[in-house]
KELUM-907014 format. One record per residue (C-alpha): residue number from 0; residue in three letters; x, y, z. Coordinates in steps of 0.2 Angstrom, whole numbers, plus 5000, padded with zeros to 4 digits. Layout:
# KELUM-907014
+-----+--------+------+------+------+
! num ! residu !   c1 !   c2 !   c3 !
+-----+--------+------+------+------+
! NUM !    ALA !    X !    Y !    Z !
...
+-----+--------+------+------+------+
***
This chain:
# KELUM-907014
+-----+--------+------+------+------+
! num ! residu !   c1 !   c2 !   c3 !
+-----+--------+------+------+------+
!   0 !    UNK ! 5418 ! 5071 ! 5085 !
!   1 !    UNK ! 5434 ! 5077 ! 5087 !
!   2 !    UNK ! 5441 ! 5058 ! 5081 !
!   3 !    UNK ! 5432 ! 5059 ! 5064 !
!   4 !    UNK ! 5438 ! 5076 ! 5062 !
!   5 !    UNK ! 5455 ! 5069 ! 5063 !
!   6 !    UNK ! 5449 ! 5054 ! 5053 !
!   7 !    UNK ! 5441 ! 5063 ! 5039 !
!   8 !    UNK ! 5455 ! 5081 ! 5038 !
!   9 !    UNK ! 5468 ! 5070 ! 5043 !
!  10 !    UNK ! 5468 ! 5063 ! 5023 !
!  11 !    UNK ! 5469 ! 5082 ! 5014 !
!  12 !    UNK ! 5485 ! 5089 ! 5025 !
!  13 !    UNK ! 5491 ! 5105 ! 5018 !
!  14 !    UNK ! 5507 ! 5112 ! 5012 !
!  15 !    UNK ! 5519 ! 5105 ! 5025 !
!  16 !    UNK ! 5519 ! 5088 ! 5016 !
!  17 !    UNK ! 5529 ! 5099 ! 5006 !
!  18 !    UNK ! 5547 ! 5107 ! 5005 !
!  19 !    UNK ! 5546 ! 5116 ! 5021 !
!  20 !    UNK ! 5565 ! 5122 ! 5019 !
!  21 !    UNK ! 5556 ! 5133 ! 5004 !
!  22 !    UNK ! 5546 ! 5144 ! 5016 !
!  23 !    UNK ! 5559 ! 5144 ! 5031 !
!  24 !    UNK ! 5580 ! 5147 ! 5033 !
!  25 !    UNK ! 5585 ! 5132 ! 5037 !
!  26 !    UNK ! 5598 ! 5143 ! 5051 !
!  27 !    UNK ! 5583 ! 5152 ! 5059 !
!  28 !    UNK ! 5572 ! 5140 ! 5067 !
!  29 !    UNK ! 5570 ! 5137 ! 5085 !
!  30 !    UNK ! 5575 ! 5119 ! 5093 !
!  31 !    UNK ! 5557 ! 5108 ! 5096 !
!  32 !    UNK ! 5555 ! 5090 ! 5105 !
!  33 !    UNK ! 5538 ! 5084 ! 5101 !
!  34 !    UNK ! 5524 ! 5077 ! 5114 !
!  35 !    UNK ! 5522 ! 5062 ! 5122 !
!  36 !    UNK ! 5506 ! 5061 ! 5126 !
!  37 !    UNK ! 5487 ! 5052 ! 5123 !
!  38 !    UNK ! 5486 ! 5061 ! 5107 !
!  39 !    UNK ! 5501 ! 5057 ! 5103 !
!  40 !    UNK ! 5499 ! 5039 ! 5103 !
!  41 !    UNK ! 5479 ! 5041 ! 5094 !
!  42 !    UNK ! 5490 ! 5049 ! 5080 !
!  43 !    UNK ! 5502 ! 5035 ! 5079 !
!  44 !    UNK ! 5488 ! 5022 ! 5080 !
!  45 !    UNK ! 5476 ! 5033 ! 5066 !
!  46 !    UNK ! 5493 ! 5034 ! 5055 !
!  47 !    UNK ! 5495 ! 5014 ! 5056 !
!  48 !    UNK ! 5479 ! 5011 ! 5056 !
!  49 !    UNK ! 5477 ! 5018 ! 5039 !
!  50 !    UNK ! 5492 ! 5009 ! 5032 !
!  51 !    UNK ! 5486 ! 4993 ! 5039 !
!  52 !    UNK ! 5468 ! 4995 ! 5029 !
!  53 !    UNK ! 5474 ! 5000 ! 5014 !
!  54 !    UNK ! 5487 ! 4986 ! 5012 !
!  55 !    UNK ! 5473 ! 4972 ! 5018 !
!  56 !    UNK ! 5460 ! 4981 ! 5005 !
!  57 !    UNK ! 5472 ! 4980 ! 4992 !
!  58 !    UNK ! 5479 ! 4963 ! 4996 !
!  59 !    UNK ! 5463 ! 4957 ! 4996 !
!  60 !    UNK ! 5459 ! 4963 ! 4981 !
!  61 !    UNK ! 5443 ! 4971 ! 4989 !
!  62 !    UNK ! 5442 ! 4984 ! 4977 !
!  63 !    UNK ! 5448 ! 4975 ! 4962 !
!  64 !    UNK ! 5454 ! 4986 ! 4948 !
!  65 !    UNK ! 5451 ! 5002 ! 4958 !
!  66 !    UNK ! 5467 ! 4997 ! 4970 !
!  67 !    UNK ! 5478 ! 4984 ! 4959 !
!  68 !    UNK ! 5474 ! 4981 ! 4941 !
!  69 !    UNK ! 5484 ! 4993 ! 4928 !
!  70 !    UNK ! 5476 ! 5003 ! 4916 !
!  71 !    UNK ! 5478 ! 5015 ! 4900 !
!  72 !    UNK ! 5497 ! 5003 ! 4898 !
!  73 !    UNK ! 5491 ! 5004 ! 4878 !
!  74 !    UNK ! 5497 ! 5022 ! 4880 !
!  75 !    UNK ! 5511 ! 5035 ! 4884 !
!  76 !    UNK ! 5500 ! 5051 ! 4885 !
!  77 !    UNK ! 5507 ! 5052 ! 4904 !
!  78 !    UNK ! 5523 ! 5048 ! 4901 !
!  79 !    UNK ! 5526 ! 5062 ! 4886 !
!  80 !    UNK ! 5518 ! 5074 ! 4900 !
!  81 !    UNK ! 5531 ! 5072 ! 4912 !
!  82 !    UNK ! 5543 ! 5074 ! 4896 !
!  83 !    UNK ! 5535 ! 5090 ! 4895 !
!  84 !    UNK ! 5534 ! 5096 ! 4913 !
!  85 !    UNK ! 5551 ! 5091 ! 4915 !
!  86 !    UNK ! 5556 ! 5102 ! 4901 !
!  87 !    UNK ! 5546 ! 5116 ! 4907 !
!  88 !    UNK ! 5551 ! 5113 ! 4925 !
!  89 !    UNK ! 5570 ! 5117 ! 4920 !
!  90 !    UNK ! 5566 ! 5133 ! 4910 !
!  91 !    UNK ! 5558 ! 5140 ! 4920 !
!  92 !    UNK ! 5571 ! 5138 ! 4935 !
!  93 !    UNK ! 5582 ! 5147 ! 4923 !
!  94 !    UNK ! 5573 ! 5160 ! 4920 !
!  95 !    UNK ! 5569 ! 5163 ! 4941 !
!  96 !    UNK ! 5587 ! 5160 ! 4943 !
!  97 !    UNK ! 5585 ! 5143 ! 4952 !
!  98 !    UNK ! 5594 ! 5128 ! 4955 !
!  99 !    UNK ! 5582 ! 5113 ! 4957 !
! 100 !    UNK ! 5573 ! 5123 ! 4971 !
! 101 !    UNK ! 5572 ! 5140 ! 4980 !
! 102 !    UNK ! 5581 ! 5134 ! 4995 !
! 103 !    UNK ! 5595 ! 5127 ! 4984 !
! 104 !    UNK ! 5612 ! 5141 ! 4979 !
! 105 !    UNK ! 5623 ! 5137 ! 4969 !
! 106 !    UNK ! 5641 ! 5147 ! 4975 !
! 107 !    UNK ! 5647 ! 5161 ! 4962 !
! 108 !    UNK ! 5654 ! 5153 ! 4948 !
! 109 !    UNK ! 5646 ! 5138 ! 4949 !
! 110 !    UNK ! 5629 ! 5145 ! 4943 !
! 111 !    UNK ! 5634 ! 5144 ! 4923 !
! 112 !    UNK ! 5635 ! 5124 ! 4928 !
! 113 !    UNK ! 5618 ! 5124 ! 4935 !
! 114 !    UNK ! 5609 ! 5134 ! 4919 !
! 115 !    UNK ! 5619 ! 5124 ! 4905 !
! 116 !    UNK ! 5612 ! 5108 ! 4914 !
! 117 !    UNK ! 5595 ! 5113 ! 4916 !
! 118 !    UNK ! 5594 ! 5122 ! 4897 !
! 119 !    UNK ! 5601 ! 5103 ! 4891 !
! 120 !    UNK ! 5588 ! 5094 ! 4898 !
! 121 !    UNK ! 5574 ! 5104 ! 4889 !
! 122 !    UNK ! 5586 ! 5106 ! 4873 !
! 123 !    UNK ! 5589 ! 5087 ! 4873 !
! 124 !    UNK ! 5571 ! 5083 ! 4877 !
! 125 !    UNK ! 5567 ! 5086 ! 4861 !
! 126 !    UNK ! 5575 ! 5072 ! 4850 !
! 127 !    UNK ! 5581 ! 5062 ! 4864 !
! 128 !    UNK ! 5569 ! 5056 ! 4880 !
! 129 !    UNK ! 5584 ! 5044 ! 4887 !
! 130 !    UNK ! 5597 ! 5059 ! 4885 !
! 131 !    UNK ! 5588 ! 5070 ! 4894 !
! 132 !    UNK ! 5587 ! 5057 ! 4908 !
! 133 !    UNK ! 5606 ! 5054 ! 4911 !
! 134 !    UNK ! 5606 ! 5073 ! 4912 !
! 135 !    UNK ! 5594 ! 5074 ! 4925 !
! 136 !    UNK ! 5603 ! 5060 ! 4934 !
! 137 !    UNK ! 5618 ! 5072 ! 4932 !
! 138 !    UNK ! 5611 ! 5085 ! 4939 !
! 139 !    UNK ! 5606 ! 5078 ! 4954 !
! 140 !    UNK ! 5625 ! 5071 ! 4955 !
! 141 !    UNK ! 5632 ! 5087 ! 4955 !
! 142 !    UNK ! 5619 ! 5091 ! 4968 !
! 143 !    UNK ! 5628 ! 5081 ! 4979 !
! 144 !    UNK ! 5643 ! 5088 ! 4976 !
! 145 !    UNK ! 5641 ! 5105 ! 4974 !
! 146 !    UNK ! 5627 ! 5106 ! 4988 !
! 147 !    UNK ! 5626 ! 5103 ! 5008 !
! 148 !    UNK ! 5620 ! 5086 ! 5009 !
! 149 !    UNK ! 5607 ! 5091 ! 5022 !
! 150 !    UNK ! 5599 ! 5104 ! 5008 !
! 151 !    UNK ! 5601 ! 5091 ! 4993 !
! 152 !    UNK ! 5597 ! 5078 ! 5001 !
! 153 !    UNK ! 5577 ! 5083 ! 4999 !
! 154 !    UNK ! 5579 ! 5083 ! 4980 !
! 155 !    UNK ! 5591 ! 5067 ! 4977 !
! 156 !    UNK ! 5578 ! 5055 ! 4978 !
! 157 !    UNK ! 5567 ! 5063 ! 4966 !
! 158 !    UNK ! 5579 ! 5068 ! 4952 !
! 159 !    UNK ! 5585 ! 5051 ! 4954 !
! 160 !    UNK ! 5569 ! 5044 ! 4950 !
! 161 !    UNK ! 5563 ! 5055 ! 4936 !
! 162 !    UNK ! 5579 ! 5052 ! 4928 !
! 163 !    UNK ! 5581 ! 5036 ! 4929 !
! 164 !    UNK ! 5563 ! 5032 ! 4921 !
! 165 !    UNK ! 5566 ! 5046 ! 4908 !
! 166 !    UNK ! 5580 ! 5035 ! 4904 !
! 167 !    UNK ! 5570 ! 5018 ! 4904 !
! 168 !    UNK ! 5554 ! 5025 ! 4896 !
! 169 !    UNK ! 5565 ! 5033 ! 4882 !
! 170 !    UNK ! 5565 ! 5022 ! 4867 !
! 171 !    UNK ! 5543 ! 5020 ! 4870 !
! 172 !    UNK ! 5542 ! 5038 ! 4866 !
! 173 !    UNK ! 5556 ! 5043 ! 4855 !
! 174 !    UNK ! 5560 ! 5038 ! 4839 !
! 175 !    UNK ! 5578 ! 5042 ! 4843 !
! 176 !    UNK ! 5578 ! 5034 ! 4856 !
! 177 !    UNK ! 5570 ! 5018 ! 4851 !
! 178 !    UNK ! 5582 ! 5016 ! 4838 !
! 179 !    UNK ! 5598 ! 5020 ! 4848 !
! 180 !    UNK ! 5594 ! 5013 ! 4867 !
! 181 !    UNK ! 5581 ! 4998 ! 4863 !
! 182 !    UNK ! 5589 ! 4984 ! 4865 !
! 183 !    UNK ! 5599 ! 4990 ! 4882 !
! 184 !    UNK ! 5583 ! 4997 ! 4887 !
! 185 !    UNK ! 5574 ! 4979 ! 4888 !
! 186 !    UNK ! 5587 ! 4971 ! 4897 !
! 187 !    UNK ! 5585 ! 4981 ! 4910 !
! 188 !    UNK ! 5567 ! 4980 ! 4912 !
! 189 !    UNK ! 5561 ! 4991 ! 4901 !
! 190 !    UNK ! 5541 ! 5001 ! 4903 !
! 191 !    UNK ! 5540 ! 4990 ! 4920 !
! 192 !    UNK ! 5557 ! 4994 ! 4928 !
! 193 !    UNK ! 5552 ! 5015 ! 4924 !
! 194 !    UNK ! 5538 ! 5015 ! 4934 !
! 195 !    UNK ! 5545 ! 5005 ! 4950 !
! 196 !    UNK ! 5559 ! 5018 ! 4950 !
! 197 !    UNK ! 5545 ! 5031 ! 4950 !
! 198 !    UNK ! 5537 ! 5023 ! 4963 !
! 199 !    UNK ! 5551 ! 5018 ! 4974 !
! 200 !    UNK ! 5561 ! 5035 ! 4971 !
! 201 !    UNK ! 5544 ! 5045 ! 4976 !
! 202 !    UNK ! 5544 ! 5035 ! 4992 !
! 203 !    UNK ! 5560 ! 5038 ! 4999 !
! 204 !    UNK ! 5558 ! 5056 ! 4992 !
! 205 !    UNK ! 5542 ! 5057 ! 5006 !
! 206 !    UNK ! 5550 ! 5044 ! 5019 !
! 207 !    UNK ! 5566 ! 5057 ! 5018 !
! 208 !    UNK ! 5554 ! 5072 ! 5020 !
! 209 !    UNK ! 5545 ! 5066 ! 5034 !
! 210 !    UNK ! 5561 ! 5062 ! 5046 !
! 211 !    UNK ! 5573 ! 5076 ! 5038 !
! 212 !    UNK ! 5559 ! 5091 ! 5040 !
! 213 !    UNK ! 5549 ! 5086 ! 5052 !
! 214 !    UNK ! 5551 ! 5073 ! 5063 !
! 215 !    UNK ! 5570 ! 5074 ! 5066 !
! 216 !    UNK ! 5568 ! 5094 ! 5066 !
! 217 !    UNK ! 5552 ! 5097 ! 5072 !
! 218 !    UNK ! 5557 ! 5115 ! 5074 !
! 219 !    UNK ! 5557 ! 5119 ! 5055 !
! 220 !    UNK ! 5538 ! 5113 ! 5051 !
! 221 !    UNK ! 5533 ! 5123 ! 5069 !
! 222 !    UNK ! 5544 ! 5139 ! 5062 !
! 223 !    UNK ! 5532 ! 5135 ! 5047 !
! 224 !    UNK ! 5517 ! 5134 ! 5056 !
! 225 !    UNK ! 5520 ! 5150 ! 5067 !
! 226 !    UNK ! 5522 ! 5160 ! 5050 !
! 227 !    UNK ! 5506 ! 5151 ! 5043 !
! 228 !    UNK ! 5495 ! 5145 ! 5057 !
! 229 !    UNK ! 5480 ! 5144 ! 5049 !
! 230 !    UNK ! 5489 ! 5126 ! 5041 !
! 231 !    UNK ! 5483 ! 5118 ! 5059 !
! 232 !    UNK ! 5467 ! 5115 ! 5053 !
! 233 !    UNK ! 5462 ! 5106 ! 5067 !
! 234 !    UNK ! 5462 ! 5121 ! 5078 !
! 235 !    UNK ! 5450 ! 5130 ! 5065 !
! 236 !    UNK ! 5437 ! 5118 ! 5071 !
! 237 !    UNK ! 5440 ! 5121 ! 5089 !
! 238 !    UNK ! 5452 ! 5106 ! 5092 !
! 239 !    UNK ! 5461 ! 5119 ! 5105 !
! 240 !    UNK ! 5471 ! 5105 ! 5111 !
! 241 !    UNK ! 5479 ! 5097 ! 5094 !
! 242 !    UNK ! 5493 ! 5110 ! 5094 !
! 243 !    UNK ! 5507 ! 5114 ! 5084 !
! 244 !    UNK ! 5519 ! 5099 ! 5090 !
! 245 !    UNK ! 5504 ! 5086 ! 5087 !
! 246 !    UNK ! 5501 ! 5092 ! 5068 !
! 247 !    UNK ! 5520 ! 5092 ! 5065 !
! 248 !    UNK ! 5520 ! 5072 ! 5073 !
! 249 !    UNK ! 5505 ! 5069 ! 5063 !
! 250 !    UNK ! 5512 ! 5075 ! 5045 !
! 251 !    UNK ! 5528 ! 5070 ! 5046 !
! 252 !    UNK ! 5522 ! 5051 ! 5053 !
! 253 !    UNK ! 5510 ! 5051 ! 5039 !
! 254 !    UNK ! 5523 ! 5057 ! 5025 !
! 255 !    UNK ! 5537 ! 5043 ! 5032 !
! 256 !    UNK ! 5524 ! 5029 ! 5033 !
! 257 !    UNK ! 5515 ! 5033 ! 5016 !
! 258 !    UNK ! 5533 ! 5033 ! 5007 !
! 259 !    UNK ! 5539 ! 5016 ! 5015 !
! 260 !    UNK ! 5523 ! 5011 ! 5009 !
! 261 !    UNK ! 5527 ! 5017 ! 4992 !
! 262 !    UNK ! 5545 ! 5009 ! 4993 !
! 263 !    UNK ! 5538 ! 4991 ! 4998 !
! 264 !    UNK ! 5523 ! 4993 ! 4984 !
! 265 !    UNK ! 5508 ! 4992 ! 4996 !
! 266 !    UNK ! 5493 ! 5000 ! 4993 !
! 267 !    UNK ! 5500 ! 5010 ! 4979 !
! 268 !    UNK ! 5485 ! 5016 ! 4971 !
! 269 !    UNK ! 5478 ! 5021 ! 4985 !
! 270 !    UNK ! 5494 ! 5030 ! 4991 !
! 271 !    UNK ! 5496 ! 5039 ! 4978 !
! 272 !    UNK ! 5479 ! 5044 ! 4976 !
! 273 !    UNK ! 5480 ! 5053 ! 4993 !
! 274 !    UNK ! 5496 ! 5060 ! 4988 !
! 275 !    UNK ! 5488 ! 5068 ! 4974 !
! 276 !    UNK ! 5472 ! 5073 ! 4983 !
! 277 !    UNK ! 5485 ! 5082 ! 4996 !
! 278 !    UNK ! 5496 ! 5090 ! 4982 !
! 279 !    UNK ! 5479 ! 5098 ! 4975 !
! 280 !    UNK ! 5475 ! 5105 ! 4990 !
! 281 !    UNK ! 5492 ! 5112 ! 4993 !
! 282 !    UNK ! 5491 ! 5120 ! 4976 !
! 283 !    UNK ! 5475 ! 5128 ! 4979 !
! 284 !    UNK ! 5481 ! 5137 ! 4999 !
! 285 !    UNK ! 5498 ! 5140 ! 4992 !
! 286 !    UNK ! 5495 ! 5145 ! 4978 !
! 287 !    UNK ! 5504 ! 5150 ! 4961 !
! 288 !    UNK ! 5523 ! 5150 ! 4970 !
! 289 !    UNK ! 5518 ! 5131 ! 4976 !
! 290 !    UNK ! 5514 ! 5125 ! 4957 !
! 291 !    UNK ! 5530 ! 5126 ! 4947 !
! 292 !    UNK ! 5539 ! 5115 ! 4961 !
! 293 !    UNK ! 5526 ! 5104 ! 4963 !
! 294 !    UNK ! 5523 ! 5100 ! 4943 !
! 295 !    UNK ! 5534 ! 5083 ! 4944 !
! 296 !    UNK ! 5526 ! 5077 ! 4958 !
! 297 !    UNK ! 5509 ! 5079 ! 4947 !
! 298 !    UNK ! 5517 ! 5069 ! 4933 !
! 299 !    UNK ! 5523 ! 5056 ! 4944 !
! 300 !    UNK ! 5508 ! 5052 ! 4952 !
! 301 !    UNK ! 5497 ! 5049 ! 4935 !
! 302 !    UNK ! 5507 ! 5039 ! 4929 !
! 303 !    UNK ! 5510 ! 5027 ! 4946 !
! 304 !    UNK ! 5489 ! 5029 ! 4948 !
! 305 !    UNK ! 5489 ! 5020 ! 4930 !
! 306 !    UNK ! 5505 ! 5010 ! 4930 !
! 307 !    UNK ! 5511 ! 5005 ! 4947 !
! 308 !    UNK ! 5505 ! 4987 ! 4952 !
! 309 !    UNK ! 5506 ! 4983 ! 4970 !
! 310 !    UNK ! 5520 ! 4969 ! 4974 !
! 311 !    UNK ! 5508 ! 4958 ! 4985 !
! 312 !    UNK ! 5496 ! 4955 ! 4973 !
! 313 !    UNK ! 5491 ! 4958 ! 4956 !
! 314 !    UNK ! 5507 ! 4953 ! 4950 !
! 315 !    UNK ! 5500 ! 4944 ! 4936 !
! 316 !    UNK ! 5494 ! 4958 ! 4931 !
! 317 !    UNK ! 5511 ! 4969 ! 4928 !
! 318 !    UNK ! 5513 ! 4965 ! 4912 !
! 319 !    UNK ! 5511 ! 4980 ! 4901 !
! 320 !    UNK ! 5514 ! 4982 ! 4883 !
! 321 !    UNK ! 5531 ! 4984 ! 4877 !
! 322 !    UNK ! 5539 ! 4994 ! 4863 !
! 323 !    UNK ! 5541 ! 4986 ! 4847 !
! 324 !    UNK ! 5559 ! 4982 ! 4846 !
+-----+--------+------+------+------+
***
């Protein structure tokens, strides 16, 4: 019983796949090794065994359009809603005073660099989609520089991404855009190229989350779960013995593997799809303070549960319909 529990609960982990540096001071949490024990290794064997399924189903072909073939590539409706989170993402970290992320302060007189930054990408989403991009990029630039490393370093990935497809998927969606960054655009890849930055940005996004927060820092995610028990879900069934430690290995293993998956494009549909269920499920516990940072990761994963074709098979497939130069 207690192996289907961990089969079946395993998939919907809650809200420490997210940014656990949100809920916890990063100075404040206690030093943690995790087990090595018989559980231990049944995780690590569950976690492979997942990866392992999903890439032979897809590989296979099992499933046909359900895990390989792209769909709705006739349209951008997607794509103009990540134009439109990404806008309202930005106002409204100005208006909660926020760089990026909660976790993420930016030193006294350095703030006015952060706010005209963000207030450009939403002004400049307006006439220009592939503008607003290299502003995003710059933003996560002066991240870098501004930053820690170790805080920024959770963010990079993703800004990176949503950038650099902003920038790609520009002249599809802008008139602007089209008529000033077309031909560049298609020399570098064009619709195709967006969505495998997507894809590979998101998964070293997720790899870097699950080594940075959890598995090289254990004590942060069990800082978390000592404010938040209830999040060990295994131990409100009665699985006394799948403590603290064993949920921190099991989330952070889960998050690393499911983003190299993403990075190498295996099994993307189905990836993504859990990562979506997931991100639901965290909405719903956390709640409203969970939504607004969570709103690209929404974008990003309808698009690559449309787009994204996996690079073992279905190749053939990839081709999507390009703007009309």
């Amino acid at each position: 019983m207690k192996l289907i529990l961990l089969l079946f609960f395993g998939l919907f982990s809650l809200p420490t796949w997210a940014h656990v540096r949100w809920f916890v001071n990063s100075s404040e949490y206690k030093d943690a090794t995790l087990p090595v024990d018989v559980l231990f290794a049944s995780i690590l064997t569950f976690v492979l065994g997942f990866c392992i399924i999903a890439s032979i189903v897809t590989r296979r072909g099992l499933l046909g359009p359900v895990t390989s073939n792209p769909v709705m590539t006739d349209s951008f409706f997607f794509w103009r809603i990540l134009t439109v989170v990404m806008a309202l993402f930005f106002i409204l970290n100005v208006v909660l005073g926020e760089f990026i992320a909660p976790n993420l302060q930016l030193n006294t007189g350095q703030e006015m660099i952060g706010i005209c930054l963000q207030i450009a990408v939403a002004t400049v989403m307006v006439f220009s989609v592939t503008i607003s991009g290299i502003i995003i990029l710059l933003i996560a630039l002066v991240s870098s520089i501004l930053l820690p490393f170790s805080a920024a370093v959770d963010y990079l990935p993703e800004l990176v991404g949503i950038g650099g497809a902003l920038v790609l998927i520009g002249p599809y969606v802008s008139p602007f855009d089209k008529k000033m960054f077309s031909g560049v655009v298609q020399q570098l890849g064009g619709r195709q190229s967006a969505v495998n930055v997507l894809r590979m940005m998101l998964g070293l996004q997720l790899l870097i989350l699950g080594l940075h927060n959890k598995l090289m820092l254990p004590g942060l995610s069990l800082t978390f779960l000592d404010m938040y028990p209830y999040y060990n879900f295994f131990q409100l069934f009665g699985w006394e013995s799948f403590t603290n430690h064993h949920f921190v290995w099991f989330v952070g293993l889960s998050e690393a593997l499911l983003g190299l998956m993403l990075i190498l494009g295996l099994a993307n549909r189905l990836v993504v799809g859990l990562l979506a269920t997931i991100f639901l499920i965290t909405t719903y516990v956390a709640g409203p303070k969970d939504v607004m940072g969570h709103l690209p990761i929404f974008a990003i994963a309808f698009i690559l549960l449309c787009e994204s074709v996996n690079s073992t098979a279905g190749a053939q497939s990839s081709r999507v319909k390009d703007c009309n130069a």
